[in-house]
Residue frames relative to the residue before (quaternion, step in Angstrom):
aa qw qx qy qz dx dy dz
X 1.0000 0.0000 0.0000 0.0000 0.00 0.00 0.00
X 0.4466 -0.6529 0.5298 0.3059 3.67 -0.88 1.11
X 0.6617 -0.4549 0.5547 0.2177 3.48 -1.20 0.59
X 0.6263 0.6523 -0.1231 0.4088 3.30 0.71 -1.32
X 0.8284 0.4461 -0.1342 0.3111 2.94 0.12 -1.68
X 0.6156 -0.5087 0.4906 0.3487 3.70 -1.49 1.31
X 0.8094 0.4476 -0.2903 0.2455 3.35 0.52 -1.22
X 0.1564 0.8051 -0.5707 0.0402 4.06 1.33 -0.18
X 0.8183 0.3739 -0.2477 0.3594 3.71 0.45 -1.32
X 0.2373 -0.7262 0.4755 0.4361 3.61 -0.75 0.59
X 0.3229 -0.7089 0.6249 -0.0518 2.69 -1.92 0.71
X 0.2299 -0.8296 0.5000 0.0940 3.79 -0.89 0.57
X 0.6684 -0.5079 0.3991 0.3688 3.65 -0.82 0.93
X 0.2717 -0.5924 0.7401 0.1658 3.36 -1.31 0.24
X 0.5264 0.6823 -0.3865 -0.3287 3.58 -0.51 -1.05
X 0.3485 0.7614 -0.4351 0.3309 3.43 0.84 1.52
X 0.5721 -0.2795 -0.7664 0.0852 1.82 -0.44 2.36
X 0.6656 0.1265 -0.3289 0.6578 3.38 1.50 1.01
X 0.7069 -0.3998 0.2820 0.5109 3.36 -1.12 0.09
X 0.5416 0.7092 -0.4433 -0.0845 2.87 -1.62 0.04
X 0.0311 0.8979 -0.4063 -0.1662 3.80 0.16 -0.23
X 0.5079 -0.5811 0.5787 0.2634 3.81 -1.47 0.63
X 0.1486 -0.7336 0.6631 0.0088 3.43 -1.65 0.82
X 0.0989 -0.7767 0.6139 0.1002 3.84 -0.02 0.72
X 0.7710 0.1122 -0.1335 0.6124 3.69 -1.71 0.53
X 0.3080 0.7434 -0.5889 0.0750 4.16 0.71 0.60
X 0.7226 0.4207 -0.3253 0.4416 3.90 0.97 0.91
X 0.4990 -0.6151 0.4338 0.4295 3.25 -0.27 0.41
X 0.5594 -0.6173 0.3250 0.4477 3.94 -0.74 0.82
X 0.5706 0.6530 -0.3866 0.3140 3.62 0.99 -1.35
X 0.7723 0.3476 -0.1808 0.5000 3.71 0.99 -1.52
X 0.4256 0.5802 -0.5739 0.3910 3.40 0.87 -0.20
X 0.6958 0.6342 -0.1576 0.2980 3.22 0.38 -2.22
X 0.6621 0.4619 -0.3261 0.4919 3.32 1.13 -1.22
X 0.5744 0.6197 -0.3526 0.4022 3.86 0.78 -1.54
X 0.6691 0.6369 -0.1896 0.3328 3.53 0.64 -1.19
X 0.6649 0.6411 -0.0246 0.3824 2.75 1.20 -1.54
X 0.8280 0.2224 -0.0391 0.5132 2.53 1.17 -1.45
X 0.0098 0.9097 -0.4028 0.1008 3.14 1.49 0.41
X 0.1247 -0.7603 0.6178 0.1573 4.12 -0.28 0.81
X 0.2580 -0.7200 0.6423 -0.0496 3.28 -0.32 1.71
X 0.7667 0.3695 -0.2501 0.4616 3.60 0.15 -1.82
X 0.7204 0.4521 -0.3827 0.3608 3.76 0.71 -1.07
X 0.6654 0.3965 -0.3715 0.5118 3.80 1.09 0.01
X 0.6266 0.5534 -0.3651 0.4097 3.66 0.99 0.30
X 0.5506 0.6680 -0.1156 0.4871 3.01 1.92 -0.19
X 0.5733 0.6799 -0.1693 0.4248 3.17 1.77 -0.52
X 0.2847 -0.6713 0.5091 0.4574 3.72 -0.44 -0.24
X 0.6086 -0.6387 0.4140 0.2241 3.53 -1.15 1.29
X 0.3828 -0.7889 0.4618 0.1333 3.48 -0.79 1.05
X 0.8866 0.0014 -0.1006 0.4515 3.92 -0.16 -0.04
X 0.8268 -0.2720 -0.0263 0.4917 2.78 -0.26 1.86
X 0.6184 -0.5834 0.1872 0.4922 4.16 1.73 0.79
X 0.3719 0.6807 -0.3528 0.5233 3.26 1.24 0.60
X 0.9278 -0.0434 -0.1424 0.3420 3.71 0.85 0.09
X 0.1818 -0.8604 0.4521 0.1493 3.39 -0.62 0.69
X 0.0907 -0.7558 0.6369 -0.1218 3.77 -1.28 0.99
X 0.3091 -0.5797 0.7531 -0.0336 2.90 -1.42 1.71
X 0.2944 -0.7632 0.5749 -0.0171 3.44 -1.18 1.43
X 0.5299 -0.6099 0.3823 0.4484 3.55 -0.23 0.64
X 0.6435 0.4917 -0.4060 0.4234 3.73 0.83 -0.81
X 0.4472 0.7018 -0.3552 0.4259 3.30 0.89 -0.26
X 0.7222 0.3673 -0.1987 0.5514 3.06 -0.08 -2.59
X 0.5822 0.6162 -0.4829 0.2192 3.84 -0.16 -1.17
X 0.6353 0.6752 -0.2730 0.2569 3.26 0.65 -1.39
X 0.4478 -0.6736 0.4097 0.4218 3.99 -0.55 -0.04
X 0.8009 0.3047 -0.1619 0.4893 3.87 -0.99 0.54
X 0.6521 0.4929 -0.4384 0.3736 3.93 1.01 -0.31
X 0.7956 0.2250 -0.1377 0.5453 3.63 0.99 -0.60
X 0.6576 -0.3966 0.3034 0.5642 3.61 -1.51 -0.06
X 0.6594 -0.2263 0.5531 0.4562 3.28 -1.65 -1.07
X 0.6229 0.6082 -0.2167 0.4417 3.14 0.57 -1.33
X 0.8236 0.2483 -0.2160 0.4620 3.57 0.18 -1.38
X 0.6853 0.4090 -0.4478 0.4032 3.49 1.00 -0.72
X 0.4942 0.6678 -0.4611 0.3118 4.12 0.72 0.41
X 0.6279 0.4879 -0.2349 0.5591 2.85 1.33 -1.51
X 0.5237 0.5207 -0.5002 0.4522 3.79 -0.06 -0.90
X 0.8499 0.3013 -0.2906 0.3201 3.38 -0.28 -1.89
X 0.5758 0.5258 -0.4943 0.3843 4.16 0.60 -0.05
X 0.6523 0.6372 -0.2235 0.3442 3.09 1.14 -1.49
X 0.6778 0.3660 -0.1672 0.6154 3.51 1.51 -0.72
X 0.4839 0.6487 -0.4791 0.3398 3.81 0.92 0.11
X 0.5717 -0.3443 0.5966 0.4457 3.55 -1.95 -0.08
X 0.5788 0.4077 -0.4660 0.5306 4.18 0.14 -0.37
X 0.8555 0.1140 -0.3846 0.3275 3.02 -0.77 -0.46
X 0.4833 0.6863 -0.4103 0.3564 3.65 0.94 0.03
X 0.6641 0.4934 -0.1983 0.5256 3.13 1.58 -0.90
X 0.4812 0.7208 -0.2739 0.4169 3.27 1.44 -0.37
X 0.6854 0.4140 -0.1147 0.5879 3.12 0.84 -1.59
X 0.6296 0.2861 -0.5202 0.5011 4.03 0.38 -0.52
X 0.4321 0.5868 -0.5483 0.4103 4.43 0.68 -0.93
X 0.8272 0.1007 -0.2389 0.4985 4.34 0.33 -0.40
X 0.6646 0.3551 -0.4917 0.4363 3.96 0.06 -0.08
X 0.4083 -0.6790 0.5740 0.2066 3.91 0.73 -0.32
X 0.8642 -0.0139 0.1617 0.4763 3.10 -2.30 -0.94
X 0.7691 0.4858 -0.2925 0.2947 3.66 0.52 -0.96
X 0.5893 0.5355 -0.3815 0.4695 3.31 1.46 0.46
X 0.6054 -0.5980 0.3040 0.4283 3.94 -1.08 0.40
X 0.3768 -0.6425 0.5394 0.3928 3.23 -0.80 0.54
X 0.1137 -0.5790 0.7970 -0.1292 3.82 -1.79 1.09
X 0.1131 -0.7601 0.6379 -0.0499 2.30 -1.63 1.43
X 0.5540 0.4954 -0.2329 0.6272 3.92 -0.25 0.08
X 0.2161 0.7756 -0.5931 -0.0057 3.81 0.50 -0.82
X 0.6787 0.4435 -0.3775 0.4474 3.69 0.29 -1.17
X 0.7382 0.4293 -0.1783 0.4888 3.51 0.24 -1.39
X 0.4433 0.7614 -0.2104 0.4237 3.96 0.81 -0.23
X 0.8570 0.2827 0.1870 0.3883 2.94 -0.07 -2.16
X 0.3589 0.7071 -0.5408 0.2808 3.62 -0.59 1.03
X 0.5989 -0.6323 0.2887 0.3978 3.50 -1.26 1.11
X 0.6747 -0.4729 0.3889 0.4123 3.53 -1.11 0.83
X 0.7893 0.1429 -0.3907 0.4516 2.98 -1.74 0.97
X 0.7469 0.2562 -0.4387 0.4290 3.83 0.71 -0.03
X 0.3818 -0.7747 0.4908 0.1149 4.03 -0.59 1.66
X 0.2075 -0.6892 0.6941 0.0120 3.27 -1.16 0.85
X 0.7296 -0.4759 0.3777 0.3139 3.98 0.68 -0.35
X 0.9228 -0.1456 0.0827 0.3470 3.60 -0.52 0.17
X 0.8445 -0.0955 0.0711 0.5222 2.83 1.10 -1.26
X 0.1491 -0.8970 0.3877 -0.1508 2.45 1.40 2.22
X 0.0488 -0.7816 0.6034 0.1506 3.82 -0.92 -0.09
X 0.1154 0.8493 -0.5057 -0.0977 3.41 -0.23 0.89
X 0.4291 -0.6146 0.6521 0.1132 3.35 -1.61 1.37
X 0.0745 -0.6063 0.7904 -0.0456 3.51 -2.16 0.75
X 0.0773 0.5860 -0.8065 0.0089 3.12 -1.69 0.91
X 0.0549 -0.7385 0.6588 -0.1325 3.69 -0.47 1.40
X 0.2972 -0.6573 0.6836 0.1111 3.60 -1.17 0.75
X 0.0381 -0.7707 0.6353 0.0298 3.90 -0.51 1.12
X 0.2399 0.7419 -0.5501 -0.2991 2.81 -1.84 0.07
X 0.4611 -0.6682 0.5005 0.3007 3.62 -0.92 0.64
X 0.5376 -0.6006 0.5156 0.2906 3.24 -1.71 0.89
X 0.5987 -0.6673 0.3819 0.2245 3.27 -1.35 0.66
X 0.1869 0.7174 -0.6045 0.2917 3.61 0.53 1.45
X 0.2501 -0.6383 0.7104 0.1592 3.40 -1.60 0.24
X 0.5405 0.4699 -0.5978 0.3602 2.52 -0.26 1.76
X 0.6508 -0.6297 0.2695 0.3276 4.01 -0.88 0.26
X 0.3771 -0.7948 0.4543 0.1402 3.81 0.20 1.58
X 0.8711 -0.3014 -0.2880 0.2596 3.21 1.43 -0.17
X 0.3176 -0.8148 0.2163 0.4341 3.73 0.03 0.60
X 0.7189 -0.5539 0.1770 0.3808 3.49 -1.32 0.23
X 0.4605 -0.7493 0.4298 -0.2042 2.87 -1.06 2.05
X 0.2540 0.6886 -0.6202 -0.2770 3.29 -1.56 -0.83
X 0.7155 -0.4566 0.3911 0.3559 3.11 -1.63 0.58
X 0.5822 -0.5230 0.4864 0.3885 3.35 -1.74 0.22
X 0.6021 -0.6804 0.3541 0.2219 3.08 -1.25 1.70
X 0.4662 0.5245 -0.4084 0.5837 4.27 1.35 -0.07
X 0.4929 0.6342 -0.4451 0.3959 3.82 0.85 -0.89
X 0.0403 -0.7726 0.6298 0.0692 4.14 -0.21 0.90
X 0.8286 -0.1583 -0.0053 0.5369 4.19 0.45 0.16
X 0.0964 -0.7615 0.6380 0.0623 3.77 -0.78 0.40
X 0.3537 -0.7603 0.5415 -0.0608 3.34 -1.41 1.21
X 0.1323 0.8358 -0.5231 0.1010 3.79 -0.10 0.52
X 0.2607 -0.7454 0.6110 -0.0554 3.62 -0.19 2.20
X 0.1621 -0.7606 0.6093 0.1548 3.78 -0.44 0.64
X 0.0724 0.8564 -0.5111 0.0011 3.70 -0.95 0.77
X 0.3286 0.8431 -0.4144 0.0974 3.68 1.26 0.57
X 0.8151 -0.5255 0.1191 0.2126 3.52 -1.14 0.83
X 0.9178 -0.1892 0.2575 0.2356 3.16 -0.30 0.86
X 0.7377 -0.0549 0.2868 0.6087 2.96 -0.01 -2.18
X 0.2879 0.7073 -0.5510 0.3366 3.60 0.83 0.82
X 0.3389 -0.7834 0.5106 0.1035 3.34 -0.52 1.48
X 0.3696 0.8889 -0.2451 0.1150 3.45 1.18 -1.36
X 0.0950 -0.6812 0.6880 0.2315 3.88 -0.69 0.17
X 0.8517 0.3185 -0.1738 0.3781 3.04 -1.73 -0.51
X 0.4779 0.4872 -0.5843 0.4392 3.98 -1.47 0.46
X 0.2530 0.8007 -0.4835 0.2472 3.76 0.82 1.33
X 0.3354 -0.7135 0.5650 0.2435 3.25 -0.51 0.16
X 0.3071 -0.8473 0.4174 -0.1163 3.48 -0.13 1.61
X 0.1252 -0.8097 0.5706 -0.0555 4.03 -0.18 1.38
X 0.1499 -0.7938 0.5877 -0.0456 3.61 -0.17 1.44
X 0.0893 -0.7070 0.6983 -0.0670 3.51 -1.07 1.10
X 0.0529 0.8233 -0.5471 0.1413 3.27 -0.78 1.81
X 0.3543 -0.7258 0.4904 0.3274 3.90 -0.20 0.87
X 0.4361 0.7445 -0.3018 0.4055 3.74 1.32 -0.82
X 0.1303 -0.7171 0.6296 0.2691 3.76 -0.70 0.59
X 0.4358 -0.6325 0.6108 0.1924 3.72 -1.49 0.44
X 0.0466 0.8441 -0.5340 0.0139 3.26 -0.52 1.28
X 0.6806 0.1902 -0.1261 0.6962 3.61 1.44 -0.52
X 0.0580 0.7973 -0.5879 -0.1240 3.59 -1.97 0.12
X 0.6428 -0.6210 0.3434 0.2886 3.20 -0.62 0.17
X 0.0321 -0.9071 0.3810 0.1758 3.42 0.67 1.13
X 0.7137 0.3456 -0.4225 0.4390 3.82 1.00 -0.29
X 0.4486 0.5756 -0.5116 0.4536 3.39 1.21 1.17
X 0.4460 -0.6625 0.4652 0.3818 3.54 1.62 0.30
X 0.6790 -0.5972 0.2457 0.3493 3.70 1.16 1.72
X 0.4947 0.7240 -0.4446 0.1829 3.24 0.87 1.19
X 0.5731 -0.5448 0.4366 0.4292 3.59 -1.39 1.01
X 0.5427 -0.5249 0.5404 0.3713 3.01 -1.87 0.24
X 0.8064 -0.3749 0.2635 0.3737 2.95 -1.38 0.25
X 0.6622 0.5712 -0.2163 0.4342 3.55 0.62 -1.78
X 0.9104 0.2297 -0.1159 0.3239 3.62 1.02 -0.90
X 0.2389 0.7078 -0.5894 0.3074 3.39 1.77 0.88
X 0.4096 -0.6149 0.6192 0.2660 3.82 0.02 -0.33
X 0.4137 -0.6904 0.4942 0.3284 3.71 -1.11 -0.41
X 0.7294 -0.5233 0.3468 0.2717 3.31 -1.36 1.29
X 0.1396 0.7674 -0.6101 -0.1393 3.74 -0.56 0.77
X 0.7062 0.1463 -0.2204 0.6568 4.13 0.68 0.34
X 0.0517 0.6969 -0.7149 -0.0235 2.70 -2.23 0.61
X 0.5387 -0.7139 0.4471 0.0127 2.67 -1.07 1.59
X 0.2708 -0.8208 0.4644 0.1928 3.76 0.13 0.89
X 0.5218 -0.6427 0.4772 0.2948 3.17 -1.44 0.54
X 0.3124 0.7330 -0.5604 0.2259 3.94 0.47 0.86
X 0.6609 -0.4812 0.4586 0.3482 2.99 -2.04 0.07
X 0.8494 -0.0423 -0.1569 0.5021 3.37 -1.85 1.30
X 0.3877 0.6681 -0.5575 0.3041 3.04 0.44 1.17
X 0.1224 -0.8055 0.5797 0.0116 3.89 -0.74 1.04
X 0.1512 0.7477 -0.6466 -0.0079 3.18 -1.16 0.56
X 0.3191 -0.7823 0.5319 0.0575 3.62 -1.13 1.04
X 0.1236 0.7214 -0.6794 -0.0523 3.64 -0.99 -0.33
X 0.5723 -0.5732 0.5713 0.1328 3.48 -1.59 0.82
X 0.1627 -0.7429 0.5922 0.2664 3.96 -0.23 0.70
X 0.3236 0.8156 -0.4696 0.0981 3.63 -0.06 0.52
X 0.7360 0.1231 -0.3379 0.5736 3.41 1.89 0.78
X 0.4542 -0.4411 0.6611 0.4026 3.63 -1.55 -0.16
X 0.7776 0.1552 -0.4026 0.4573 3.90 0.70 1.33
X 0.1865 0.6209 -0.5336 0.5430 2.93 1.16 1.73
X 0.1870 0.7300 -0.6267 0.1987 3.64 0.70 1.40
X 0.4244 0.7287 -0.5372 -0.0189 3.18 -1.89 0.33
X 0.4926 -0.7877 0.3693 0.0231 3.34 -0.59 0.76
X 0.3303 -0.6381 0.6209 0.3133 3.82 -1.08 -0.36
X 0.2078 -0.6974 0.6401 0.2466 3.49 -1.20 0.42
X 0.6837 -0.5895 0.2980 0.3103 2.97 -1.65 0.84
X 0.5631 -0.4377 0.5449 0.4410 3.88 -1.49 0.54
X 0.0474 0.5273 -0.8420 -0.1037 3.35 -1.55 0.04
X 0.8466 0.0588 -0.0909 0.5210 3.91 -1.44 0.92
X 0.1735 0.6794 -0.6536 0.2846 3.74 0.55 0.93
X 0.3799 0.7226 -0.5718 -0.0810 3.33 -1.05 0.99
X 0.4838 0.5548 -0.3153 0.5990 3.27 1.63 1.11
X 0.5716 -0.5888 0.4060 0.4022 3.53 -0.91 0.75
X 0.3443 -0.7422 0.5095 0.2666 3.63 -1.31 0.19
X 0.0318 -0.9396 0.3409 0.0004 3.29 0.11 0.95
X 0.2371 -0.8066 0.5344 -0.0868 4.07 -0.52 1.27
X 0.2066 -0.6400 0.6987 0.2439 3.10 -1.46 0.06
X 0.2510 -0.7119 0.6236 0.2032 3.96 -1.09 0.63
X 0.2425 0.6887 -0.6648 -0.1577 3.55 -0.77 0.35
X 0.2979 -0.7801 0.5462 -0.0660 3.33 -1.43 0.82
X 0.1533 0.8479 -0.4997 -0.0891 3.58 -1.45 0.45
X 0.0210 0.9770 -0.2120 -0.0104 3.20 -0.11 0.68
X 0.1542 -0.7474 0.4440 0.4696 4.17 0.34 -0.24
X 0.5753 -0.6193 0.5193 0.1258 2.81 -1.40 1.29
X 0.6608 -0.5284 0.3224 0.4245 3.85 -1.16 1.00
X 0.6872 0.4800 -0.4007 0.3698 3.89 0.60 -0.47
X 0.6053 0.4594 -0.4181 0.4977 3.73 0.95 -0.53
X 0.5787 -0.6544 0.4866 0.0123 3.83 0.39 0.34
X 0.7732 0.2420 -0.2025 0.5501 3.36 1.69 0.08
X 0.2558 -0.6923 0.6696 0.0834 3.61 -1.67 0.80
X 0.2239 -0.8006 0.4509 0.3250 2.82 -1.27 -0.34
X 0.6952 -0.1507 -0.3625 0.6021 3.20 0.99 2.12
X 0.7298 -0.5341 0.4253 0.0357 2.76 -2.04 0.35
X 0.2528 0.8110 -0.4712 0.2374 3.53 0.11 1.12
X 0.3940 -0.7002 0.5206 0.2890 3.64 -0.90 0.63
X 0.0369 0.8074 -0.5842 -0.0735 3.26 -1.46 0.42
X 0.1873 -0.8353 0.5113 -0.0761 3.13 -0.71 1.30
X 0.5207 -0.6791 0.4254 0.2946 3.94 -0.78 0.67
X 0.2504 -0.7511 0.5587 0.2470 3.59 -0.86 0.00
């Protein structure tokens, strides 16, 4: 087991009502502490703001690079985006992940292409602006998206409620979404929240994109007066491999 890796503790599937499963304390304290520490505040303040100036994200291609992040962060990024830890994560979701072949030769952080049946990985460091209100509503991920990771890491002295990470369970199938709603369901078919994931330290929680009813969401801040801050880790096939892992229309509003 890498040192490194979110995943040190074992852990067991969920997959009611999709995969997925929650790690607490899911770093050792020393590397938490160290991540924290070193926390690239200015290099994500430096970015151009993502929805509508309301967020900011360091992209592994970024972090990767030499001199933009610690040691520290550019290690973690680079496992977090590797064929190991990729193999890691299929080593607990199983059969219910895609089969891949080639993996080594294959796989590489987004935006750098390998060919056909590219897979690209992200480990981005976000943060959101202190508003009390809900960054995001229930959704799903892009349907090439193959598992998504979300490492909570918020300050200290953050007083804050709410900024959960929200599991929707919907008997409804999902056939269309709302992509400049950032792929949200309609209303009628978000279903109703059966877990939430709190907004605490070293706290990890995964899920398997393997439907278009893999909804979930963030609840709103309430007394937000500190940024909200995460780690994203991510895999996905890239538009040239030609595959997702389902099938869902998306249309603009």
């Amino acid at each position: 087991m890498n040192m490194l890796s979110i995943l040190q503790k074992k852990t067991k599937i969920i997959t009611d009502p999709y995969p997925h499963f929650v790690i607490e304390d899911a770093l050792p304290s020393k590397l938490y502490d160290q991540l924290e520490k070193e926390w690239p505040e200015k290099q994500l303040l430096e970015t151009s703001p993502y929805d509508n100036g309301i967020c900011y994200r360091l992209k592994a291609d970024e972090m990767l690079k030499p001199h933009v992040v610690s040691n520290s962060w550019r290690e973690f990024t680079e496992y977090h985006t590797s064929a190991e830890f990729f193999n890691e994560v299929t080593e607990i979701f199983g059969d219910l992940m895609p089969s891949v072949t080639n993996l080594e030769n294959t796989l590489s952080p987004r935006g750098w292409d390998r060919g056909a049946d590219h897979i690209g990985t992200d480990c981005q460091v976000v943060m959101h602006k202190p508003i009390d209100y809900s960054s995001r509503t229930p959704h799903i991920d892009n349907p090439r998206e193959i598992y998504a990771g979300l490492l909570y890491m918020p300050h200290a002295n953050d007083k804050s409620a709410g900024g959960e990470f929200q599991i929707h369970h919907t008997h409804d199938e999902i056939t269309a979404v709302n992509k400049s709603g950032g792929r949200e369901v309609p209303n009628e078919k978000k279903g109703t929240i059966v877990k939430s994931v709190p907004y605490k330290k070293n706290t990890f929680v995964m899920f398997l994109n393997n439907s278009s009813q893999a909804i979930h969401s963030v609840s709103p801040r309430v007394g937000a007066t500190m940024y909200r801050r995460s780690v994203n880790i991510i895999a996905e096939f890239n538009k040239a491999a030609g595959r997702s892992m389902f099938t869902v229309k998306e249309y603009r509003k």
